[in-house]
C-alpha positions as CSV (number, residue, x, y, z in Angstrom):
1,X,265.1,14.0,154.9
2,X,265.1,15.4,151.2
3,X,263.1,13.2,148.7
4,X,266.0,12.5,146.5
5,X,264.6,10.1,144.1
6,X,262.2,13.6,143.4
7,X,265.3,15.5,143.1
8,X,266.6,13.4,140.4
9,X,263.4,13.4,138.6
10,X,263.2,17.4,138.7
11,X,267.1,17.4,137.3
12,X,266.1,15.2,134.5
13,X,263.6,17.2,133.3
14,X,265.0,20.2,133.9
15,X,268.0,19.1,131.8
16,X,265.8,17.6,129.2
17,X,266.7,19.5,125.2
18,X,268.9,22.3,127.3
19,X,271.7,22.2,125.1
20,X,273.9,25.2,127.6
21,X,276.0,23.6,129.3
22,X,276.8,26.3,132.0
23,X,272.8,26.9,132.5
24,X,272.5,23.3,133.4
25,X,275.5,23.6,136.0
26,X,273.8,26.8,137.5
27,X,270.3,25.0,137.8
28,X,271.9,21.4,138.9
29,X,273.8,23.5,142.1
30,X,270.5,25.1,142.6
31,X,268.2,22.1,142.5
32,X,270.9,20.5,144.6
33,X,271.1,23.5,147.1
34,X,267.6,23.7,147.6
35,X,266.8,20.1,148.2
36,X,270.0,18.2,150.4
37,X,270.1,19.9,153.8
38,X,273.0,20.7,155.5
39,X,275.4,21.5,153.0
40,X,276.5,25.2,152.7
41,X,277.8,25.3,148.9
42,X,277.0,24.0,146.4
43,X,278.5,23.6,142.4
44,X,281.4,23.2,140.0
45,X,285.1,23.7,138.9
46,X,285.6,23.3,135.5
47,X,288.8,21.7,133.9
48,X,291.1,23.8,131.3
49,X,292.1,22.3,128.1
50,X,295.1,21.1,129.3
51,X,293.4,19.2,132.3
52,X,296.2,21.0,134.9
53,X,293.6,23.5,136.5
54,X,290.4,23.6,137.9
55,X,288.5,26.9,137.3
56,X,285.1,28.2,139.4
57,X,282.1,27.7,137.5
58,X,278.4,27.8,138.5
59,X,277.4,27.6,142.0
60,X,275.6,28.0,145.2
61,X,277.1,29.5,148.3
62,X,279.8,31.6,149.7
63,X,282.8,33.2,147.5
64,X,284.9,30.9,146.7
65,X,288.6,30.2,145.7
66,X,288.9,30.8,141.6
67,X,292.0,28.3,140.5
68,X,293.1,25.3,141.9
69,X,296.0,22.9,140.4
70,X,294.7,19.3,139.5
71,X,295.9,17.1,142.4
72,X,295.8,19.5,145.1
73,X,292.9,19.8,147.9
74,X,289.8,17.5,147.6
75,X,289.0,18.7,144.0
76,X,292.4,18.9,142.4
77,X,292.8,14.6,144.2
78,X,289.3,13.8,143.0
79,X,290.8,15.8,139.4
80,X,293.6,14.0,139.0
81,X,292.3,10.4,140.2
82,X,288.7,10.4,138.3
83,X,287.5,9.2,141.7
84,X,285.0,10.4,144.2
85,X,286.7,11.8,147.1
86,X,284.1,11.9,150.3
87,X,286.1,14.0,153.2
88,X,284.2,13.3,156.5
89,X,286.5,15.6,158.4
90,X,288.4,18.1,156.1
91,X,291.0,19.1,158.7
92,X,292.1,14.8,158.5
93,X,292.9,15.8,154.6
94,X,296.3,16.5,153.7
95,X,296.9,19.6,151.4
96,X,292.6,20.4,151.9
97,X,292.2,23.9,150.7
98,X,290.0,26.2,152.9
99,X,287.8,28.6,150.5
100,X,285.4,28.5,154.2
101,X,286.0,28.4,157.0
102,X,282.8,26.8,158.0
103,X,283.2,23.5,156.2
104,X,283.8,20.6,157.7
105,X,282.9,17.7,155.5
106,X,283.2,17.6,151.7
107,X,281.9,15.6,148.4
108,X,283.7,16.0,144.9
109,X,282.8,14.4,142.2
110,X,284.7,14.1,138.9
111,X,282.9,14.6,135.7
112,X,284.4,12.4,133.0
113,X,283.5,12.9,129.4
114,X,282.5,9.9,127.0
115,X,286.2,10.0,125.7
116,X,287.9,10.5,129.1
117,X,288.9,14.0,129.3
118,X,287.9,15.5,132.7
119,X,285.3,18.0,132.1
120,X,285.4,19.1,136.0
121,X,283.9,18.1,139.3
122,X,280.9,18.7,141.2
123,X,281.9,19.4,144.9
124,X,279.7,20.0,147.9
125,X,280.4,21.4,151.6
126,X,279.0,20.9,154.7
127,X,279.2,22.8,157.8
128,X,279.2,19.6,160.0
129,X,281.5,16.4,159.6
130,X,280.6,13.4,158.2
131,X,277.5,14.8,156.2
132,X,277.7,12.5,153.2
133,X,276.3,9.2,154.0
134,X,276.2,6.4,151.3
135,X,272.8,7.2,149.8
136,X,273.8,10.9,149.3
137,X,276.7,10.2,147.8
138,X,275.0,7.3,145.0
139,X,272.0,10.3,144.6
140,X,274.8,13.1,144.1
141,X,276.8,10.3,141.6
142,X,273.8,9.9,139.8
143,X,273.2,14.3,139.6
144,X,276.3,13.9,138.3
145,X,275.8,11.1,135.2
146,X,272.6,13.5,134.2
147,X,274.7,16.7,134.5
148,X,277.2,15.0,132.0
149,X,274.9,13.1,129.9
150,X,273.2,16.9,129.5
151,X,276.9,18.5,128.4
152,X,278.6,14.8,126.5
């Protein structure tokens, strides 16, 4: 089992007076890739000005699909409802969008800014079902209040 509480330690400091936004999204998904076992990508989808579309930004893993509309898949839901979406089986989620084939459980997070725009999500696959206990996904949550409190 990953040390976690070391994990969010490293991110902090690595974040620490790094005013780039997209460099601390490329070293969060690494950090993250490197440390949680058994998840096979690993990163971000941005939001566009007009908070309809998601857009691929830095991450870890296979290719991966480019657009997707706000609302649809586990990203667009987690998008549109500014709630984390935790998939234990992704074939159980209506409208899930397969960028690979090997994932079978799936994390996204939203990023909200201070004034309530969405700034994106932070998503995660695994290759096996049911992946993201409760303690990942508060550690993950928390990646995910330094990633923003980097970029806000």
């Amino acid at each position: 089992m990953a040390n976690y509480q070391l994990m969010i330690k490293q991110l902090a400091a690595l974040l620490t007076n790094e005013p780039d936004p997209i460099a601390n999204l490329a070293n969060t998904s690494a950090l993250v890739n490197q440390t949680v076992d058994q998840v096979n990508w690993v990163g971000f989808y941005l939001s566009d000005q007009a908070q309809e579309q998601l857009t691929l930004g830095p991450f870890q893993g296979k290719v991966a699909c480019m657009h997707i509309q706000n609302g649809h898949g586990v990203c667009g839901t987690a998008a549109q409802t500014r709630q984390t979406q935790v998939v234990a089986d992704v074939t159980s989620f209506p409208g899930y969008i397969s960028c690979d084939a090997a994932a079978q459980s799936e994390l996204v997070i939203p990023l909200v800014r201070k004034n309530g725009d969405l700034y994106g999500v932070f998503d995660l696959d695994a290759p096996i079902k049911d992946r993201f206990d409760r303690q990942l996904v508060a550690t993950l949550e928390e990646v995910a209040r330094i990633v923003m409190k980097s970029i806000d």
